[in-house]
Phi, psi and omega in degrees: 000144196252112183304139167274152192284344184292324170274348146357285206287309189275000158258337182230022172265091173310290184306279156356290184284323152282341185274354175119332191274138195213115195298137141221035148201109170267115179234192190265088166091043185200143170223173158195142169213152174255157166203144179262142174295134155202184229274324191281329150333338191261139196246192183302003201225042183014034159231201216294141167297176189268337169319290160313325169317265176353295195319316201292312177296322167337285215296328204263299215298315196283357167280318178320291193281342161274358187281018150281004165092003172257145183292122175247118156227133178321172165199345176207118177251139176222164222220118164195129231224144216245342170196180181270145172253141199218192195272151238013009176304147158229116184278139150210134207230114175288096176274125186234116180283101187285284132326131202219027181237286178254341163218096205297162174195153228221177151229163196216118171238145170270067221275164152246175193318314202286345196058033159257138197287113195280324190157122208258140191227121185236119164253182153217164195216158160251118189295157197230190181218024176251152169290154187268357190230135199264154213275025119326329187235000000 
């Protein structure tokens, strides 16, 4: 039986899934994930580190650029980040693949509840020519 990627990402994206962060909607070249802000999340300035963004938007580009079902992995990411994210804030980070082919290249923007843009992440990736899900699970 063949898993969707969206329980995919979120049983075997290890990290991602430790940091709080969670796909809940994947289409063919489009993602979205959410993570609520929490006390583990907060750096010295006591709002969200930029690192704990960066997973979230990461988690949405990599559903984004895998939904075509071949193994995608990144290569070049770049980050800029437009306000503080705070302790109950809940992000959610929109991924859109503008390109789709062998090195797909995608934007990811981050929003909190209120819809304001926490910080916007443009990757590009390399496409594999293996399924990213092995027909075993």
């Amino acid at each position: 039986m063949t898993m969707m990627l969206k329980d995919y990402l979120n049983q075997f994206d290890r990290f991602a899934a430790a940091a709080g962060a969670q796909v809940v909607h994947v289409e063919e070249g489009c993602a979205k994930a959410v993570m609520t802000v929490e006390e583990r999340h907060l750096n010295g300035a006591n709002v969200c580190q930029g690192g704990a963004i960066f997973t979230l938007a990461d988690l949405a580009f990599a559903a984004a650029v895998n939904s075509h079902g071949y193994a995608t992995v990144g290569t070049a990411n770049n980050v800029t980040y437009m306000r503080s994210a705070r302790l109950g804030d809940i992000l959610t980070a929109e991924a859109k693949e503008e390109n789709h082919h062998k090195l797909p290249f995608c934007e990811v923007r981050v929003c909190n509840q209120e819809g304001e843009l926490v910080c916007v992440m443009t990757g590009t990736a390399y496409r594999r020519n293996t399924p990213l899900i092995p027909s075993s699970i």
